[in-house]
Each structure stands twice: as structure tokens, then as C-alpha cells.
Biotite code that builds the C-alpha atoms (Angstrom):
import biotite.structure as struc

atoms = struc.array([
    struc.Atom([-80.901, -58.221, -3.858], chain_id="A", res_id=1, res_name="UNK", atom_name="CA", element="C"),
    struc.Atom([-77.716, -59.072, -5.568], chain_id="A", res_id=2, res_name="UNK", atom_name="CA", element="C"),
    struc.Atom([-79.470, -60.584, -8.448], chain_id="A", res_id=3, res_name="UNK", atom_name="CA", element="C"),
    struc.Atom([-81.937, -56.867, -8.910], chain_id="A", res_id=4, res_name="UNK", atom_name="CA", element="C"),
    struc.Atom([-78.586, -54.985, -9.123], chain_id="A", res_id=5, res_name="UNK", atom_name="CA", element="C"),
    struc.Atom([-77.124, -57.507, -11.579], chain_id="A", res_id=6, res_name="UNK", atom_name="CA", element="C"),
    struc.Atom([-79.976, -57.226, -13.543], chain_id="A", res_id=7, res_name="UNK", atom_name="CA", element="C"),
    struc.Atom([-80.587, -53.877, -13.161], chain_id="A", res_id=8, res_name="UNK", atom_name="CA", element="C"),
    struc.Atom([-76.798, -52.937, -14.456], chain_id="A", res_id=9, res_name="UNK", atom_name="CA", element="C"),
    struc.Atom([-77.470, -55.319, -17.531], chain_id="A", res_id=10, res_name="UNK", atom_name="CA", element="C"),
    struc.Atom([-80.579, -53.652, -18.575], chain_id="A", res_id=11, res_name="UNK", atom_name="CA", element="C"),
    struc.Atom([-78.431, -50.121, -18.484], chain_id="A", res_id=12, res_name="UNK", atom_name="CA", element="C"),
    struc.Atom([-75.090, -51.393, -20.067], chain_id="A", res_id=13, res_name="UNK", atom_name="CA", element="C"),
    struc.Atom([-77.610, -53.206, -22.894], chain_id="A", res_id=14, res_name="UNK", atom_name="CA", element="C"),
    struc.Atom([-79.422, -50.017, -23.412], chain_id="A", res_id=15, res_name="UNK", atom_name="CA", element="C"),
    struc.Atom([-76.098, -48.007, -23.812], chain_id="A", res_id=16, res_name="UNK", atom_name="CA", element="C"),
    struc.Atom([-75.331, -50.295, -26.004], chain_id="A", res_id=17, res_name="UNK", atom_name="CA", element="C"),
    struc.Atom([-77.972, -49.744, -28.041], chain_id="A", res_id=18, res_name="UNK", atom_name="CA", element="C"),
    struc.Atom([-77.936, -46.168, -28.192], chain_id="A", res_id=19, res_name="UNK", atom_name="CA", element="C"),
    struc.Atom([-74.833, -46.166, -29.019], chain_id="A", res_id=20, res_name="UNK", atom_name="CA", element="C"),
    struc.Atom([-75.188, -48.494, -31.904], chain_id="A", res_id=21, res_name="UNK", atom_name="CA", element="C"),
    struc.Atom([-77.558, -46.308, -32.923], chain_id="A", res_id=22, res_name="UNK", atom_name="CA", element="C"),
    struc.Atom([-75.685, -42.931, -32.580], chain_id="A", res_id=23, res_name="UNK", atom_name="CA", element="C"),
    struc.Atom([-72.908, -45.137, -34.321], chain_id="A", res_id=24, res_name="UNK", atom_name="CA", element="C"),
    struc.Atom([-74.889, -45.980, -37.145], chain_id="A", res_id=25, res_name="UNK", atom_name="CA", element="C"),
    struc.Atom([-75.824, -42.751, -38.269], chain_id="A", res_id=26, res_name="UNK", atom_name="CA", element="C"),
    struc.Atom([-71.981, -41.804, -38.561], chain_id="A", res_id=27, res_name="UNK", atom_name="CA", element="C"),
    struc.Atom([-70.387, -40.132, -41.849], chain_id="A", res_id=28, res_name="UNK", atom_name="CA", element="C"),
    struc.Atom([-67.344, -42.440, -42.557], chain_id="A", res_id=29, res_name="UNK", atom_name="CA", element="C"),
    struc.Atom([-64.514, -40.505, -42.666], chain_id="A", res_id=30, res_name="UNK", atom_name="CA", element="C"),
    struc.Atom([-62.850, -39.842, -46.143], chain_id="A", res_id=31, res_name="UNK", atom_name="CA", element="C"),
    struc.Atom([-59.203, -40.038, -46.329], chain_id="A", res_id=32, res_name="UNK", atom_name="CA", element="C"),
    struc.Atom([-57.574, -37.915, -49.072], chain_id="A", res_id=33, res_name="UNK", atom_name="CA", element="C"),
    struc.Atom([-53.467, -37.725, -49.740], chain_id="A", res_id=34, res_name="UNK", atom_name="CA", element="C"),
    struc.Atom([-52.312, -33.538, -49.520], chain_id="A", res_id=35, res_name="UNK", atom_name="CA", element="C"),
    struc.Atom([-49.199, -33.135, -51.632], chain_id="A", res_id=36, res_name="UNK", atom_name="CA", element="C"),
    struc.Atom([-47.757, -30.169, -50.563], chain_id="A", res_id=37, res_name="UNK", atom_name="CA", element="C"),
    struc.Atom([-45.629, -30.268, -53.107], chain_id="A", res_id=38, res_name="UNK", atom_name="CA", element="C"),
    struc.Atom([-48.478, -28.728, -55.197], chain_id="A", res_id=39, res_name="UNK", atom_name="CA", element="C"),
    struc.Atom([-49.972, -27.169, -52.280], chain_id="A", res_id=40, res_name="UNK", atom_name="CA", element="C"),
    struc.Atom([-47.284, -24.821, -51.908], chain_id="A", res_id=41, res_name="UNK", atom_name="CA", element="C"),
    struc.Atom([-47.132, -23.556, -54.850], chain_id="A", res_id=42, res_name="UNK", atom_name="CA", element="C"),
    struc.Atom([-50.875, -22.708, -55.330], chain_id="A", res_id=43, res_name="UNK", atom_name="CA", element="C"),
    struc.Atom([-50.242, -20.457, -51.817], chain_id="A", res_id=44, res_name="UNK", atom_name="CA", element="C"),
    struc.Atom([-48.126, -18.659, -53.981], chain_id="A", res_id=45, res_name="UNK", atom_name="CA", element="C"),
    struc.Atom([-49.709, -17.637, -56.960], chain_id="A", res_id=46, res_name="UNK", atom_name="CA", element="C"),
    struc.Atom([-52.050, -16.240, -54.613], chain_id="A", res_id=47, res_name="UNK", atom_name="CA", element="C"),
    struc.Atom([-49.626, -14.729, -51.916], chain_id="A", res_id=48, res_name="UNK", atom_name="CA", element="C"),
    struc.Atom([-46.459, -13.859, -54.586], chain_id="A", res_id=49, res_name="UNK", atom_name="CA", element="C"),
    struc.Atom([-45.110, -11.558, -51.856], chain_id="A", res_id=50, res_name="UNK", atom_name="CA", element="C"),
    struc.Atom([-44.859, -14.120, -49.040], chain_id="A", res_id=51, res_name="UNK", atom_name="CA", element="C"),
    struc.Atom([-41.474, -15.519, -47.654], chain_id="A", res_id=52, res_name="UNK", atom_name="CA", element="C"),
    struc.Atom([-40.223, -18.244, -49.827], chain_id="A", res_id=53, res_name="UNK", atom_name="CA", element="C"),
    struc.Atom([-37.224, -18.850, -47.322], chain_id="A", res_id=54, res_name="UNK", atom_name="CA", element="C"),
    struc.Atom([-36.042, -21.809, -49.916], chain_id="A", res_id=55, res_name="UNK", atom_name="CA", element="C"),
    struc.Atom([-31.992, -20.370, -49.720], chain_id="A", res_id=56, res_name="UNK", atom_name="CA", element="C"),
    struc.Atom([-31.044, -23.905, -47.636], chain_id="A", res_id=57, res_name="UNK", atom_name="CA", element="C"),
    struc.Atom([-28.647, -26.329, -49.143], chain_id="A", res_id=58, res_name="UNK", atom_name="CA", element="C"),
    struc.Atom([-29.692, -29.953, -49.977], chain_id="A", res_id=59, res_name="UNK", atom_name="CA", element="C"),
    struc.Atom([-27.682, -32.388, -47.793], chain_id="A", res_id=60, res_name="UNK", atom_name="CA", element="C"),
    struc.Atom([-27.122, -34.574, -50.826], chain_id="A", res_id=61, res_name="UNK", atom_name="CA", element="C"),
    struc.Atom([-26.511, -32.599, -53.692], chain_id="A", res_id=62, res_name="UNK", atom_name="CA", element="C"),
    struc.Atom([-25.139, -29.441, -51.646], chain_id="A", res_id=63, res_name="UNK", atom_name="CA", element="C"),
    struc.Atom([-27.514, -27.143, -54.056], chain_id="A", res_id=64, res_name="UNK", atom_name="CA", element="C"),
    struc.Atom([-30.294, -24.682, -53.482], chain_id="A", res_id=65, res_name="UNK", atom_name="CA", element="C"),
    struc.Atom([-33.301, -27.024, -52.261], chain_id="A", res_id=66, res_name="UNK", atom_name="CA", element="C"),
    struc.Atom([-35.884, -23.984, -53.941], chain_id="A", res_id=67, res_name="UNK", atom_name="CA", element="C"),
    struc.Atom([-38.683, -26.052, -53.880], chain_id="A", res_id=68, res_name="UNK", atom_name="CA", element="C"),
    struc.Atom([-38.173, -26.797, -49.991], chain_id="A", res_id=69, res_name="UNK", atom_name="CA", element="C"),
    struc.Atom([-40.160, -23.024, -48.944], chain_id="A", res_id=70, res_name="UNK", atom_name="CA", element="C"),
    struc.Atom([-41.486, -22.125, -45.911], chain_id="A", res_id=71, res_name="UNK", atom_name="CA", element="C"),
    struc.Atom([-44.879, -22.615, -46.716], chain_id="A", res_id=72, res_name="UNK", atom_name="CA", element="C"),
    struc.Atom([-43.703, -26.362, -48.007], chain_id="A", res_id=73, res_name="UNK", atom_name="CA", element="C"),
    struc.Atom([-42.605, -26.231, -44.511], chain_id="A", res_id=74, res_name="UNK", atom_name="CA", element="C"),
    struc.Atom([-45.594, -25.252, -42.626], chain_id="A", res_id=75, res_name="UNK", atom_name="CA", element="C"),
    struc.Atom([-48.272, -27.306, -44.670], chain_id="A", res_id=76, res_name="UNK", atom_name="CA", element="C"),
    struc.Atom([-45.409, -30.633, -43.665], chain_id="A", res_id=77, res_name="UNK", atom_name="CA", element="C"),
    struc.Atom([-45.115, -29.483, -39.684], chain_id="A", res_id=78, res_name="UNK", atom_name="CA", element="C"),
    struc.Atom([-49.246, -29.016, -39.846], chain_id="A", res_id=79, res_name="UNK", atom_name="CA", element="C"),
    struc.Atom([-50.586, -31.733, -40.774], chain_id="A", res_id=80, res_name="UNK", atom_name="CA", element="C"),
    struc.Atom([-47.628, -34.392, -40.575], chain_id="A", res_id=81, res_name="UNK", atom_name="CA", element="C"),
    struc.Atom([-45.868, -33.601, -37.021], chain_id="A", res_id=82, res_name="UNK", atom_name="CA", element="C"),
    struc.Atom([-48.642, -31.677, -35.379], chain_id="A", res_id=83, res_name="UNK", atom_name="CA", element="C"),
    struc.Atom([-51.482, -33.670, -37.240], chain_id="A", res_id=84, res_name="UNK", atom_name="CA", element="C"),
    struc.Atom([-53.793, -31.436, -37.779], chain_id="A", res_id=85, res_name="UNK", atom_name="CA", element="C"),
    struc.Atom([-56.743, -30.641, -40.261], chain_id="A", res_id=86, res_name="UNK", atom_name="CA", element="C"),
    struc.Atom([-55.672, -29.144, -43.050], chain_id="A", res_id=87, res_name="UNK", atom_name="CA", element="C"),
    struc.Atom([-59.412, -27.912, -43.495], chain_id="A", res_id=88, res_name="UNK", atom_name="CA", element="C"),
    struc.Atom([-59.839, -25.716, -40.790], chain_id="A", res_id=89, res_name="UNK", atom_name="CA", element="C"),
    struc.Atom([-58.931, -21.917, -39.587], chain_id="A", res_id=90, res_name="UNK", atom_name="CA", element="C"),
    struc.Atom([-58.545, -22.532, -35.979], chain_id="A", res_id=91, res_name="UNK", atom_name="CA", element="C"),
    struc.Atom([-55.366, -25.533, -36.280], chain_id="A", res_id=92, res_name="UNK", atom_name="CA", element="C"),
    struc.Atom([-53.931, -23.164, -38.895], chain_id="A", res_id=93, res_name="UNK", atom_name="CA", element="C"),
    struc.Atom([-53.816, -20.745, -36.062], chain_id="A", res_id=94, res_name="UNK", atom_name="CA", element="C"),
    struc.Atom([-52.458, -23.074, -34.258], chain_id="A", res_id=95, res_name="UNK", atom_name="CA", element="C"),
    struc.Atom([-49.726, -23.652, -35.781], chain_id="A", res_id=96, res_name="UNK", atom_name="CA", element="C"),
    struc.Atom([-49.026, -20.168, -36.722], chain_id="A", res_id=97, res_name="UNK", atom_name="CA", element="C"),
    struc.Atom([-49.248, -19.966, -32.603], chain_id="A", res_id=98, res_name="UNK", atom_name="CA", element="C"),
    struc.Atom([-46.584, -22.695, -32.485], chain_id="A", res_id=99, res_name="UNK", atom_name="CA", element="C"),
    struc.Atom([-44.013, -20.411, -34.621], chain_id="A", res_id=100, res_name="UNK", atom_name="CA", element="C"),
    struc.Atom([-44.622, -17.114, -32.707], chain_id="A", res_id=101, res_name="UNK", atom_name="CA", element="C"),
    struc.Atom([-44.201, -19.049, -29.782], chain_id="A", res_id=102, res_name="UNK", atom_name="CA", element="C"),
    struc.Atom([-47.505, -18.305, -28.494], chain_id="A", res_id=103, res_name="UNK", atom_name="CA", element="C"),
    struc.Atom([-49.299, -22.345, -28.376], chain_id="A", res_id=104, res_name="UNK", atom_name="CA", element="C"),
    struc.Atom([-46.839, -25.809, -28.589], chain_id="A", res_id=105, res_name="UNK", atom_name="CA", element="C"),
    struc.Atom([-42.659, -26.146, -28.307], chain_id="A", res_id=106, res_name="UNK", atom_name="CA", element="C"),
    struc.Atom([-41.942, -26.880, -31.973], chain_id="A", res_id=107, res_name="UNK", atom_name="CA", element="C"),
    struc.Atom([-38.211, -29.663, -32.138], chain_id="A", res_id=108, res_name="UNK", atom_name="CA", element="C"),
    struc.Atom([-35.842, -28.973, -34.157], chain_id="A", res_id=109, res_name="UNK", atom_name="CA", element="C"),
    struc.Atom([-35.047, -32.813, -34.386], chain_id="A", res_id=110, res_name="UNK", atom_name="CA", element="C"),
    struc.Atom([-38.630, -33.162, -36.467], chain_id="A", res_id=111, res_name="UNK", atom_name="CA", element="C"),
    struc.Atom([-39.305, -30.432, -38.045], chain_id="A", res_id=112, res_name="UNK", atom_name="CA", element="C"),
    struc.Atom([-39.381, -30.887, -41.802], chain_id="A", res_id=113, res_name="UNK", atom_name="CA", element="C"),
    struc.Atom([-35.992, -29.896, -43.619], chain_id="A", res_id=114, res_name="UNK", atom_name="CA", element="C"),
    struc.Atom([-34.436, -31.325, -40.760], chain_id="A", res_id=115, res_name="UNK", atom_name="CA", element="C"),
    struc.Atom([-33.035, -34.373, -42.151], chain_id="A", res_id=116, res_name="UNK", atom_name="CA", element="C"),
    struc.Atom([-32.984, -33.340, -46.093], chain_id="A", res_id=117, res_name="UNK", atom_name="CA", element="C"),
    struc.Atom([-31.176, -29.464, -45.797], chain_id="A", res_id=118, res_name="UNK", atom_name="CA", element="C"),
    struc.Atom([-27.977, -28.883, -44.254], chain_id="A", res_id=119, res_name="UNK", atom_name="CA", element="C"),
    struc.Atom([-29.012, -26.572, -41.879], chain_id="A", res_id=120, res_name="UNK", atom_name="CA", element="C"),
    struc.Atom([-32.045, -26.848, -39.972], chain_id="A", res_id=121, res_name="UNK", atom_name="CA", element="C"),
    struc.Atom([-34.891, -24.057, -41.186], chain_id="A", res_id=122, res_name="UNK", atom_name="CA", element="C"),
    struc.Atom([-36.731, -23.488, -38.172], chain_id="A", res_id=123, res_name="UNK", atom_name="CA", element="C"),
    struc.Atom([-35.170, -20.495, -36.739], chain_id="A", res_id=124, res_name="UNK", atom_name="CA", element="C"),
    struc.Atom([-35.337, -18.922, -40.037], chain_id="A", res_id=125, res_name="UNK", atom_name="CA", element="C"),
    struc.Atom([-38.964, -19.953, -40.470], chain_id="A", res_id=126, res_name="UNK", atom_name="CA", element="C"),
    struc.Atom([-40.273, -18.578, -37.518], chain_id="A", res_id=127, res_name="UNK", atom_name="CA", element="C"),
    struc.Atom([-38.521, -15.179, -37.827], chain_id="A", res_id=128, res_name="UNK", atom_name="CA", element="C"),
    struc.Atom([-39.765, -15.267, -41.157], chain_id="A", res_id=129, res_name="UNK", atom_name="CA", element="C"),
    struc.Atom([-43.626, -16.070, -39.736], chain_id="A", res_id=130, res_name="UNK", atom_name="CA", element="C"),
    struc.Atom([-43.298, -13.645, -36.985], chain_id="A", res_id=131, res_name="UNK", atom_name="CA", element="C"),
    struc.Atom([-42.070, -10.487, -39.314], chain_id="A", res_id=132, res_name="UNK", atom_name="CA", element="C"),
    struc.Atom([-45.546, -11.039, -40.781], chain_id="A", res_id=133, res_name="UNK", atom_name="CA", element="C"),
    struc.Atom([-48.497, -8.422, -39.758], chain_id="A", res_id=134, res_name="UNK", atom_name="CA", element="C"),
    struc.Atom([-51.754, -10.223, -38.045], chain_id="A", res_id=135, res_name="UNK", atom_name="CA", element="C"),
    struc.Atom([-53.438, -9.260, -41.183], chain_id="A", res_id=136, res_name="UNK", atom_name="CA", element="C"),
    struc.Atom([-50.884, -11.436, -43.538], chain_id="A", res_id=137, res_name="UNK", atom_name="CA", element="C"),
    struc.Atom([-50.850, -14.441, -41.229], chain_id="A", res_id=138, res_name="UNK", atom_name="CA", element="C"),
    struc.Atom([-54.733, -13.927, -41.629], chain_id="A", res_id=139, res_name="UNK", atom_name="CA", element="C"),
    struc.Atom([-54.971, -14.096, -45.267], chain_id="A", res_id=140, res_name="UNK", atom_name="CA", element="C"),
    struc.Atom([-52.374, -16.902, -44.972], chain_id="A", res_id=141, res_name="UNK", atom_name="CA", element="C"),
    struc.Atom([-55.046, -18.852, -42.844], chain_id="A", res_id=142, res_name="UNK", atom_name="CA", element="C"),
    struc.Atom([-57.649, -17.801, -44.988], chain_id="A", res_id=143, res_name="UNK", atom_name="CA", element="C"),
    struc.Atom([-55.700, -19.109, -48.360], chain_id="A", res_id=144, res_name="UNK", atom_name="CA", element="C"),
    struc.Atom([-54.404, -22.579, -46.841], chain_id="A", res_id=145, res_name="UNK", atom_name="CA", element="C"),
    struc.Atom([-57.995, -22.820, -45.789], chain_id="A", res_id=146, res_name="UNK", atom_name="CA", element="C"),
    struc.Atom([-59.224, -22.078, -48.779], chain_id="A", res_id=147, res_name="UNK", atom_name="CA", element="C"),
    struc.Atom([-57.182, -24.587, -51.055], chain_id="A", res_id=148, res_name="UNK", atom_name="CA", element="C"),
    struc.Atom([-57.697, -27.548, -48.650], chain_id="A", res_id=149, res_name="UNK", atom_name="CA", element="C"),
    struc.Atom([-61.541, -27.034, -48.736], chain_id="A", res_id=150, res_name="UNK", atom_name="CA", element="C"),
    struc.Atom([-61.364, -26.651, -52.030], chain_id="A", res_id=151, res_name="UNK", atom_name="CA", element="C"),
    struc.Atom([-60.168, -30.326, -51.899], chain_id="A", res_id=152, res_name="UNK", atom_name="CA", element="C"),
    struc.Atom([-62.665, -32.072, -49.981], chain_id="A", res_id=153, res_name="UNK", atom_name="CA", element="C"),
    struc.Atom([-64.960, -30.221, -51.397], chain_id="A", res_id=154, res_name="UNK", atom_name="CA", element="C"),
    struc.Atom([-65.041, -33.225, -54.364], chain_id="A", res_id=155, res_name="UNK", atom_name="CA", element="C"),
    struc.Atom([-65.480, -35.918, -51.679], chain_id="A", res_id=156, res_name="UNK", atom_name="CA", element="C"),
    struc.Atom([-68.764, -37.505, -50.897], chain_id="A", res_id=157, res_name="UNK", atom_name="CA", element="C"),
    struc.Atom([-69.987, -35.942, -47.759], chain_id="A", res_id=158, res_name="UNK", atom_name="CA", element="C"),
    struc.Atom([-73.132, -38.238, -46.913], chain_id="A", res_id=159, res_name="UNK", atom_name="CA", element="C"),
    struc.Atom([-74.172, -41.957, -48.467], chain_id="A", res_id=160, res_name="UNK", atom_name="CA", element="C"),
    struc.Atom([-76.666, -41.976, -51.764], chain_id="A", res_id=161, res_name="UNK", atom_name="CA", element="C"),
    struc.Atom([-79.273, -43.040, -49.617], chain_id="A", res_id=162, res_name="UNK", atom_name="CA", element="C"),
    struc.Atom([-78.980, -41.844, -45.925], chain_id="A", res_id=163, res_name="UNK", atom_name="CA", element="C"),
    struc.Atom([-80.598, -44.084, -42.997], chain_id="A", res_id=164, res_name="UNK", atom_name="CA", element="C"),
    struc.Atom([-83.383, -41.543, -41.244], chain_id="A", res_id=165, res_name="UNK", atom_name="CA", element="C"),
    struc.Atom([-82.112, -41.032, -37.511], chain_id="A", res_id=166, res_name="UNK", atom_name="CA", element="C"),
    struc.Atom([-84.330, -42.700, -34.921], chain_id="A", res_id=167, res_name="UNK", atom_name="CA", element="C"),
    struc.Atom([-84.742, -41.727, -31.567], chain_id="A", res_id=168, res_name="UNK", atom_name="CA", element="C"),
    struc.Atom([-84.411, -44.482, -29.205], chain_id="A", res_id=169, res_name="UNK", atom_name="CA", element="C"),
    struc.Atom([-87.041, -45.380, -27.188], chain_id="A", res_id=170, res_name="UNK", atom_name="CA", element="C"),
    struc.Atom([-86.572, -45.122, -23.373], chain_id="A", res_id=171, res_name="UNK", atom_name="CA", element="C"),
    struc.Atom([-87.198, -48.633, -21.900], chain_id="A", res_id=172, res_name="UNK", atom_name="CA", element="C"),
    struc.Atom([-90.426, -49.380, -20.219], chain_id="A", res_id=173, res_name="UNK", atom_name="CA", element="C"),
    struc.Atom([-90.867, -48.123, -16.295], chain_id="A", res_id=174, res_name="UNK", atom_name="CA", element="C"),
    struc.Atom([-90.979, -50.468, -13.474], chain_id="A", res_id=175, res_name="UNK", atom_name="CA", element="C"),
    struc.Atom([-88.475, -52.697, -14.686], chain_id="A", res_id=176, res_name="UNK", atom_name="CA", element="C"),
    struc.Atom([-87.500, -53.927, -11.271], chain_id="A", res_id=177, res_name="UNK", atom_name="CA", element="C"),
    struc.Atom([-91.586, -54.644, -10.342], chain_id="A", res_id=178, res_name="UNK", atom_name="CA", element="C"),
    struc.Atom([-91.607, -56.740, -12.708], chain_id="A", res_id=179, res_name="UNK", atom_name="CA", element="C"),
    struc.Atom([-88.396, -59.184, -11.761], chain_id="A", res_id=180, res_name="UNK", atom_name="CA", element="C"),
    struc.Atom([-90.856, -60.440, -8.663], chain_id="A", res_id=181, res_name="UNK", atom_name="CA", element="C"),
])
């Protein structure tokens, strides 16, 4: 009996293995891409000239006006290098937007970006600044950052030249355990 259960749990972990191999093989490879929001920023805005630049902190180094350190320099850095999150899509923009108003994850002051270049930490400022915005600016917000990070991955291969045809798996035969007598 002990050997029919043995065998029995073989014959299932062998033919999850091979669906999975299967499932595995049909897989789009993930294509890794480097954001710069150092150009990011400034493409939100050209198209959002009336947003909050919030770029009045001091450098801790040179003790000058960081002006390229904005708020949307800011929230592109806290998005997708402390919170991780895809720069691609609506929903983790949201997210984070949540994050300032308070509304989704505790945001630390000890890693949020500017923290360790400008002499006074921008995240109080930043998320007054976020939630003095109507629904319908953060919206277009989303809808820009969305916008200029699709329009980046747009240029990456999605599929291979020559993609393998799926193939169902076939169930394995019935009666396996008559046939172990």
C-alpha cells in the first residue's frame, strides 16, 4: 500500500512538473529598462506647466537652490525606487498618490528621496503640495506619468520573432493504479 501512494504522489508531483514547465515555457521574459527621472520630470512638465515644482530646498553640499530636485522628481524616485512599483501602470500611481494623502502606506521620512541630498527633508511639503491638488489634477497627473512610461516600453520587444504555439497538456492516462498490479 505504501509503495501505490509513493507512486501515486510521483506520478502527480511529475505531472506538475510538467505543466508547469510548460506554462513556464510559454513565458514573455521580462524586459528591464533604466527610468531617469531626471528627464522624466521634466517631460511631466511641459505637459502639466502649472503643477507644483516644490524645488525651493537647499542642497546639503553646496547650500544652493537644488531646482532640479521637484516634487514630481520626487514622486517618480519614492514610486518606483522605495515603493517599487511599475512605472507603467494607473493603479500603483494611485497608489502612491494614496500614500501622500495618507489614504494607502506610512511613507519615512528617513527614505524618502531628498532626504539625504537637501537640507531639509521635502516630504511634508510634498504631500501638502499633492493633497492641495483637485481629484481631477492628480488624475491627469496619473494619466501623464502613465502616459510617458508607456511611451517607453512601448519600443521594447513584447513577444520573441518566432513564438512557440501553446500546447495543452495532456491529462495522463486513467487507471494508473490498475495497472501497478
Amino acid at each position: 500500500m505504501k509503495l501505490k501512494s509513493a507512486l501515486i504522489t510521483a506520478f502527480v508531483v511529475a505531472g506538475v512538473f510538467v505543466f508547469s514547465a510548460g506554462n513556464l515555457a510559454s513565458m514573455q521574459p521580462a524586459v528591464a529598462q533604466r527610468i531617469s527621472p531626471g528627464e522624466v520630470w521634466q517631460l511631466v512638465y511641459q505637459q502639466l506647466p502649472d503643477f507644483p515644482k516644490e524645488n525651493q530646498y537647499l542642497n546639503k553640499e553646496t547650500g544652493k537652490v537644488a531646482e532640479n530636485n521637484t516634487l514630481v522628481t520626487r514622486l517618480i524616485r519614492y514610486h518606483i525606487y522605495v515603493k517599487e512599483r511599475a512605472p507603467s501602470y494607473r493603479l500603483d500611481w494611485k497608489l502612491t498618490l494614496a500614500d501622500y494623502l495618507n489614504a494607502n502606506e506610512i511613507m519615512y521620512e528617513n527614505t524618502y528621496p531628498g532626504n539625504d541630498t537637501l537640507r531639509q527633508n521635502p516630504l511634508d511639503g510634498d504631500r501638502a503640495a499633492i493633497s492641495r491638488l483637485s481629484r481631477t489634477q492628480r488624475n491627469t497627473l496619473v494619466q501623464v506619468l502613465t502616459n510617458i512610461f508607456n511611451a517607453n516600453t512601448s519600443t521594447q520587444p513584447t513577444s520573441h520573432p518566432n513564438p512557440k504555439p501553446k500546447t495543452t497538456p495532456t491529462p495522463p492516462p486513467t487507471g494508473g493504479a490498475d495497472l501497478l498490479k
